[in-house]
C-alpha positions as CSV (number, residue, x, y, z in Angstrom):
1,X,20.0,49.9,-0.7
2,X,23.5,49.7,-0.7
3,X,25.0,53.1,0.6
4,X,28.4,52.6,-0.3
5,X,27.4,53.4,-3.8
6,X,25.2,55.7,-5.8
7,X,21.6,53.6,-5.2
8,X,21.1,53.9,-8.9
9,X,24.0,51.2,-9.4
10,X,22.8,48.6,-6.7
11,X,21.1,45.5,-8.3
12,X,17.2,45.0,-8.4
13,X,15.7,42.5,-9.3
14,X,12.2,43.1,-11.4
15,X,10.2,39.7,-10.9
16,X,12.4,36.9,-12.3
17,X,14.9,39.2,-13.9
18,X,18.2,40.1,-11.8
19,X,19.2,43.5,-12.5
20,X,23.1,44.3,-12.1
21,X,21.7,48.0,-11.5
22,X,18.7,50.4,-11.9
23,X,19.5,52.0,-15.0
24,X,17.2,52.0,-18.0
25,X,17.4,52.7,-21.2
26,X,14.6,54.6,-22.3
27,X,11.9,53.9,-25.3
28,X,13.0,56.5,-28.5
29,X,11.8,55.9,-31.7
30,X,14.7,55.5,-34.3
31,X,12.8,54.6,-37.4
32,X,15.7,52.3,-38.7
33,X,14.2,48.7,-39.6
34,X,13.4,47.8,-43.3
35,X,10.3,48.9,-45.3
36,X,8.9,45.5,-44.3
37,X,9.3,46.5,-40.4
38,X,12.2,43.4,-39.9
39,X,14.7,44.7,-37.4
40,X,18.2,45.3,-38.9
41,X,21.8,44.2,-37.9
42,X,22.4,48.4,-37.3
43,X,19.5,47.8,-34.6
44,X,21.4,44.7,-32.9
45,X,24.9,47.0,-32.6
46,X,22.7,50.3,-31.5
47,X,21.1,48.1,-28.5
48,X,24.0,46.4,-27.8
49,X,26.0,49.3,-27.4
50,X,24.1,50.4,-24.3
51,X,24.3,46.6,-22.6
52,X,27.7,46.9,-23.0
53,X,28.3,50.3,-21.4
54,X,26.4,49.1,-18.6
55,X,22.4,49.5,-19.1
56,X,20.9,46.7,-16.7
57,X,17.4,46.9,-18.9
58,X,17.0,47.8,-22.4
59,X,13.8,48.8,-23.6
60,X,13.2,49.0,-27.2
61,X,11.5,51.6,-29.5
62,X,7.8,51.1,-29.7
63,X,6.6,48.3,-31.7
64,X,3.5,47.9,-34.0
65,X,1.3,45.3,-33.4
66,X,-1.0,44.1,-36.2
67,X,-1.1,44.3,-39.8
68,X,-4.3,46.9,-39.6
69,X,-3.9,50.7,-37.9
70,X,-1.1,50.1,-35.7
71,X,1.9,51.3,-37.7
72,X,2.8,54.9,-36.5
73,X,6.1,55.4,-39.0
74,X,7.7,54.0,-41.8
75,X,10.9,52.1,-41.1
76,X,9.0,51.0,-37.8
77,X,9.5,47.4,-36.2
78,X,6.7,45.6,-36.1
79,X,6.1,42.3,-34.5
80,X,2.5,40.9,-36.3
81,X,4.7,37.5,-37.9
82,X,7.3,34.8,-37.0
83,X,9.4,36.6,-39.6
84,X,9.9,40.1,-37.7
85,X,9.8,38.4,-34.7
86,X,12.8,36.5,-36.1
87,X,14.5,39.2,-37.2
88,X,14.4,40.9,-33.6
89,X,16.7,37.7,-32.4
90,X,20.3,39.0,-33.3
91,X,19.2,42.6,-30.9
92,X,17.7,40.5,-28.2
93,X,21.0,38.2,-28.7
94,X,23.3,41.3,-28.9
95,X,21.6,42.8,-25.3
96,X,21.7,39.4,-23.3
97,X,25.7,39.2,-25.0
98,X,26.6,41.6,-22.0
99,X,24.2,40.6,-19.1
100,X,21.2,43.2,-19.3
101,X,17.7,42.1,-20.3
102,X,15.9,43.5,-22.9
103,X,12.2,44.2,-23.4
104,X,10.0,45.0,-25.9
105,X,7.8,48.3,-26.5
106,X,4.7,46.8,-28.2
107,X,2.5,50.1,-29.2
108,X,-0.4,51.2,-31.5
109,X,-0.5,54.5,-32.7
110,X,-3.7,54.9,-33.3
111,X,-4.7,58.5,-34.8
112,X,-1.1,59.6,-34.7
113,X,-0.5,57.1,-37.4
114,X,1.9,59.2,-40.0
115,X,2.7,56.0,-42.5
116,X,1.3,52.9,-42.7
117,X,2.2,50.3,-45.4
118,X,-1.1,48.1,-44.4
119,X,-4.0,51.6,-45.1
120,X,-4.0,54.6,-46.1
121,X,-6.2,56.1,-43.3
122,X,-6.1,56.1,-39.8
123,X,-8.0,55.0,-36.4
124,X,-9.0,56.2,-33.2
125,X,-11.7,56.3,-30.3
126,X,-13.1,59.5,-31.9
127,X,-13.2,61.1,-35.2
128,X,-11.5,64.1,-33.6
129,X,-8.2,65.6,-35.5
130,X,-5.3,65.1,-33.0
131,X,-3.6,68.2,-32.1
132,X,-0.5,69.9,-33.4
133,X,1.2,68.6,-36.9
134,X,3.1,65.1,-37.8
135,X,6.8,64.9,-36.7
136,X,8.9,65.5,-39.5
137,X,11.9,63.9,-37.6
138,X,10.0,60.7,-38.0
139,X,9.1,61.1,-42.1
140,X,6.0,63.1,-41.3
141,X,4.5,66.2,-43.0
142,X,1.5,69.1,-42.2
143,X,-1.7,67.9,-40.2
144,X,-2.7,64.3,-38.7
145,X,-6.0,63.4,-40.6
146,X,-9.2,63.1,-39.2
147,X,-9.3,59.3,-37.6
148,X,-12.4,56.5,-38.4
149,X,-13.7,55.7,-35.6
150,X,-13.1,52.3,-34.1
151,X,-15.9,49.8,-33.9
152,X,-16.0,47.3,-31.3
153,X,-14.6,45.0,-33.9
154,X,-11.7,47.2,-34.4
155,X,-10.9,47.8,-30.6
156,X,-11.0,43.9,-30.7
157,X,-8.5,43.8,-33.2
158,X,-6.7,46.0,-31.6
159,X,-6.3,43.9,-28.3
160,X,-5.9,40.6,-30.6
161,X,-2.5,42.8,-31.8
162,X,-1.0,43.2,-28.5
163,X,-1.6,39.8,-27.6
164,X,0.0,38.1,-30.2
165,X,2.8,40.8,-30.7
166,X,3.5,39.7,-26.5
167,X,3.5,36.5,-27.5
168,X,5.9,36.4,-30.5
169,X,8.5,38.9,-28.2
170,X,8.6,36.3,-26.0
171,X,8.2,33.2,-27.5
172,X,10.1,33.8,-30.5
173,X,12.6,36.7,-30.2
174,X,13.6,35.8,-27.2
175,X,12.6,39.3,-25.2
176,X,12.7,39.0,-21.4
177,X,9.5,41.0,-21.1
178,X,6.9,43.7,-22.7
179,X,6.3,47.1,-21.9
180,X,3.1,48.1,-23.0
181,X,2.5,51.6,-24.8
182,X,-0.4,53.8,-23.0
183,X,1.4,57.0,-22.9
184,X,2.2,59.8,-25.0
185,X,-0.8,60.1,-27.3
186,X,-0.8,57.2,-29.0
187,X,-3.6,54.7,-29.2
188,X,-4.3,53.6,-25.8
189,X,-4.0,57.4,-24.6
190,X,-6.0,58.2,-26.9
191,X,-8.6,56.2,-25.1
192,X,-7.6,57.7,-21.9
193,X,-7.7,61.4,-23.2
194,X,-11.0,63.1,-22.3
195,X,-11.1,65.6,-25.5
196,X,-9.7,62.5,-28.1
197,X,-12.0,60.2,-26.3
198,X,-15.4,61.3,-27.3
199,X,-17.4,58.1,-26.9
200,X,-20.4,57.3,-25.2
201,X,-20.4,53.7,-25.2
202,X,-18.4,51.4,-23.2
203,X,-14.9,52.3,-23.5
204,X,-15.4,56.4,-23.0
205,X,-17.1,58.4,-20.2
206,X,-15.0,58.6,-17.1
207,X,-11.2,58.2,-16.7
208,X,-11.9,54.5,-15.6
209,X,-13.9,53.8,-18.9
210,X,-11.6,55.6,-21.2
211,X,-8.9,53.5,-18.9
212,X,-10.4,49.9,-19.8
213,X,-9.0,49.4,-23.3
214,X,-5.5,49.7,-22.1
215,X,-6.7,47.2,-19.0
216,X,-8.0,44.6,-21.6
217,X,-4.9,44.9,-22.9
218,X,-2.9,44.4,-20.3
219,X,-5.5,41.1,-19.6
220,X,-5.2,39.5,-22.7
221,X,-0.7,40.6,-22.7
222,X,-0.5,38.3,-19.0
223,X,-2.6,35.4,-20.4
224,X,0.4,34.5,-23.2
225,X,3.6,35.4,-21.9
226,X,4.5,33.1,-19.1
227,X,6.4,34.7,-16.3
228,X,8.1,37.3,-18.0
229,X,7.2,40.6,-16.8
230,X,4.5,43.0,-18.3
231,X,4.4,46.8,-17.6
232,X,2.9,49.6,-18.9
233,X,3.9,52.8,-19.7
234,X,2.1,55.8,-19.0
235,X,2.1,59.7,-19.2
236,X,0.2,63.1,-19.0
237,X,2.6,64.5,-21.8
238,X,2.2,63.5,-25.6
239,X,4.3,64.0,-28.6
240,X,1.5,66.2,-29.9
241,X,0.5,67.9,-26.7
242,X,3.3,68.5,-24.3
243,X,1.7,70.4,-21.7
244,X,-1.5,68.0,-21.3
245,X,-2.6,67.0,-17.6
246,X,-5.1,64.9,-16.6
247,X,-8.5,67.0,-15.6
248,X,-9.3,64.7,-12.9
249,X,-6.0,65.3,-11.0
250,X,-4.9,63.4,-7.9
251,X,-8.1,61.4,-8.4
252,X,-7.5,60.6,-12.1
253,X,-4.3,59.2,-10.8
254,X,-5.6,57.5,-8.3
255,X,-7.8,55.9,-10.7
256,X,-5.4,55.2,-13.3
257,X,-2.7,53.7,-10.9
258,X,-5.0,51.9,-8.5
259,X,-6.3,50.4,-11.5
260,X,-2.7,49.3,-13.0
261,X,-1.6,47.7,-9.5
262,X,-4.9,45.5,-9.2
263,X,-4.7,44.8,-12.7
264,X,-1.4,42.6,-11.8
265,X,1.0,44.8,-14.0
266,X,4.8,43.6,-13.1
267,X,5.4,47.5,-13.5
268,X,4.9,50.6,-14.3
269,X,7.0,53.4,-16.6
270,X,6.4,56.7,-15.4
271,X,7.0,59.2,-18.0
272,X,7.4,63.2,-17.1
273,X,9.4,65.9,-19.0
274,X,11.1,66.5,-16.0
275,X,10.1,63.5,-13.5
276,X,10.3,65.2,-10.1
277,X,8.2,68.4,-10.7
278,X,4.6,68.4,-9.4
279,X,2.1,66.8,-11.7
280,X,-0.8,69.0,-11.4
281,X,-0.8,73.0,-10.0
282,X,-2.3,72.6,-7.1
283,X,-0.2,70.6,-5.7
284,X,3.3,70.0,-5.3
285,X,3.5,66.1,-5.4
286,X,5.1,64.6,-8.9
287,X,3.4,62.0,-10.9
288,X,6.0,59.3,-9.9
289,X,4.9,60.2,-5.8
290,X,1.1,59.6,-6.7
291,X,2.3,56.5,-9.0
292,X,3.9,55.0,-5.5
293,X,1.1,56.3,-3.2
294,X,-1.7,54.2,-5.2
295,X,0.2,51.5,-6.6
296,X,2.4,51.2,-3.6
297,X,3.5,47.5,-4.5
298,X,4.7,47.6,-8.1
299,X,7.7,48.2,-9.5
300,X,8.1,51.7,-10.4
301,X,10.2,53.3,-13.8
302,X,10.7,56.8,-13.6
303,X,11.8,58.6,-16.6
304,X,12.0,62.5,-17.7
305,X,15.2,64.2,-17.3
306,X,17.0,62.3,-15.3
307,X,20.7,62.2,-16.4
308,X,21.4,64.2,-13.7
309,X,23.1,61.7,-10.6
310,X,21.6,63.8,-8.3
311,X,18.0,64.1,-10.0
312,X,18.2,60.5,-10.6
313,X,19.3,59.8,-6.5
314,X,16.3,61.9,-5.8
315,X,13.2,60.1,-8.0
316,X,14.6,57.0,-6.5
317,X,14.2,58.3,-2.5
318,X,10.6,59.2,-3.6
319,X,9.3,55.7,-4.7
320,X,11.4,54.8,-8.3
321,X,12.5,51.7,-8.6
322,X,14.7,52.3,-12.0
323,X,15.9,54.8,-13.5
324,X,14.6,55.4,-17.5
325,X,17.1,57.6,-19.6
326,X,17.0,58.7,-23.3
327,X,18.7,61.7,-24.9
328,X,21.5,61.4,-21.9
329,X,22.0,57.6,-23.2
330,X,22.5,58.2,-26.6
331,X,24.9,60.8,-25.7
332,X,26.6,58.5,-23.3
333,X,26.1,55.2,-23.9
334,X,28.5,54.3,-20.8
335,X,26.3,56.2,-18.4
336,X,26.4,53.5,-15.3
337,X,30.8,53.6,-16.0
338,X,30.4,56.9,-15.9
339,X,28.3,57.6,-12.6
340,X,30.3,55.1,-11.1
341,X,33.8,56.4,-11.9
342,X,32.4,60.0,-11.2
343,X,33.0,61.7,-15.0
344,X,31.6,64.2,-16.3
345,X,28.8,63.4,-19.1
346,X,28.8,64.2,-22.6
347,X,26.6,67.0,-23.7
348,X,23.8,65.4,-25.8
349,X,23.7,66.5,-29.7
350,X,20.7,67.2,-31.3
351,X,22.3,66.2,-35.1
352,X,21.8,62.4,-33.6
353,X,17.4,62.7,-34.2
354,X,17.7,64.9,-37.0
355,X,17.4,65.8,-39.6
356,X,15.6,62.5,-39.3
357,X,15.6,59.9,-36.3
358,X,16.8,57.4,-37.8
359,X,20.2,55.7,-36.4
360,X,23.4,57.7,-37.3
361,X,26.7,55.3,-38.2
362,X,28.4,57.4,-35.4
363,X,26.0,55.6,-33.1
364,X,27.4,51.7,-34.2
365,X,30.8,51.8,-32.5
366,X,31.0,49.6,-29.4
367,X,32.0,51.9,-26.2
């Protein structure tokens, strides 16, 4: 790395893409496309915002897939037809105007489905109730519902989704790549989770069964887009369960990781609430350290409370690659002008995801 200047501003390049810098801008959900899931010109001028201020790789929201269980939110993207796909052009158009790339969040929420214009219910590995109660941020109200359980044909269905959603990012709308959603307690975490994951047939059991759905996936993902990069994004944390880690420890991760590197991912998002702490007690080595350790050659995302220089400077000495940041992004949407001219950040302000999540005009100027 260049040491004349912080190492999170010193180009990387992720597969074909050549990044200017390692700065990300993390996955939120902003629940701001139309009823019918088409990405809006508010969208292009939100995403665009952060290209211009200096984000090397965007990464959108997460994405549904197919027209079935997917949807988590109203006023969610989808990609499941040439016409949202279509409609995602002007944001991939509006990211690539500055010189970052831009890649799509393709997810399925599975039993954390709170809207969905195709059903009324929703689907899961297990007919378990999720934990907690639906985000009200994000249009939701009281408990999940109990989720039908997913035949094969629906875990099929399921895989057939991310596939062509991959496809249409890439082929249609343009997107440099796809991040695939495994983390935070939707769908294919789900599957990982041992108490949501109840089955005993092929796809639960031990972490490596409850992990092959979101390998499939990532299978089926490679076969149809090309060169561009595929990653996947994983964590121990969900929006439901905060404080969740995996009951097989070290070894689960050694399992899940080891498993993502010979599955030929291009990378992997690492997702923490605070990225450098120790992922499980008894030991004191973070989840991003075990992430490098078993998966030693694949590009590596950190993300999880890293607006901090110094934080950041310090996930990226222990194996990160990039550099993932949310709330600190939307509160500074010039964050690489700023670490590079040494000011001081803004102070992010909650009004921005609430009442609901949804984008704020305050968010549309260009910096």
């Amino acid at each position: 790395m260049d040491t004349t200047r912080p190492a999170i501003l010193t180009p990387f390049d992720m597969g074909h893409l050549q990044l200017r810098n390692r700065l990300a801008l993390a996955p939120m959900t902003r629940v701001s496309a139309t009823e019918a899931g088409n990405a809006t010109h508010d969208m292009a001028k939100y995403y665009e915002r952060f290209a211009k201020g200096g984000f090397a790789l965007v990464i959108t929201e997460g994405i549904y897939t197919d027209r079935r269980f997917s949807q988590g939110y109203r006023f969610q993207p989808g990609l499941t037809d040439q016409q949202q796909a279509l409609a995602w052009r002007p944001v991939v158009d509006a990211v690539h105007r500055h010189e970052s790339a831009v890649i799509a969040q393709i997810m399925h929420a599975g039993a954390l489905s709170q809207a969905n214009r195709f059903t009324d219910g929703t689907a899961g590995p297990s007919g378990i109730r999720p934990k907690g109660e639906q985000m009200a941020f994000y249009r939701g109200d009281g408990k999940y519902r109990v989720p039908r359980v997913m035949s094969d044909e629906d875990i099929a269905d399921a895989i057939e989704g991310f596939a062509k959603a991959a496809k249409l990012a890439v082929e249609t709308a343009g997107f440099d790549g796809v991040e695939i959603h495994a983390a935070n307690g939707y769908l294919l975490d789900q599957f990982l989770t041992d108490y949501s994951n109840q089955r005993s047939d092929g796809w639960g059991g031990d972490i490596r069964q409850r992990l092959r759905l979101t390998l499939e996936v990532v299978a089926e993902v490679k076969k149809v887009v090309g060169r561009s990069p595929v990653g996947v994004r994983i964590s121990q944390g969900k929006v439901n369960d905060f404080q969740h880690k995996w009951v097989e420890g070290e070894k689960g991760a050694e399992t899940v990781f080891g498993s993502l590197s010979d599955s030929g991912v291009d990378f992997i998002h690492v997702t923490e609430y605070e990225a450098w702490q120790p992922a499980f007690p008894d030991n004191d080595v973070s989840l991003l350290a075990l992430a490098r350790r078993y998966a030693p050659d694949v590009v590596l995302i950190a993300n999880g409370g890293l607006h901090d220089r110094e934080k950041a400077e310090q996930v990226l000495q222990s194996g990160a690659d990039m550099v993932a940041v949310g709330k600190a992004a939307l509160a500074n949407p010039d964050l690489a002008q700023r670490i590079s001219e040494r000011r001081a950040l803004n102070d992010f302000d909650p009004s921005l995801l609430g009442p609901i999540a949804d984008i704020k005009q305050s968010e549309l100027g260009l910096t």
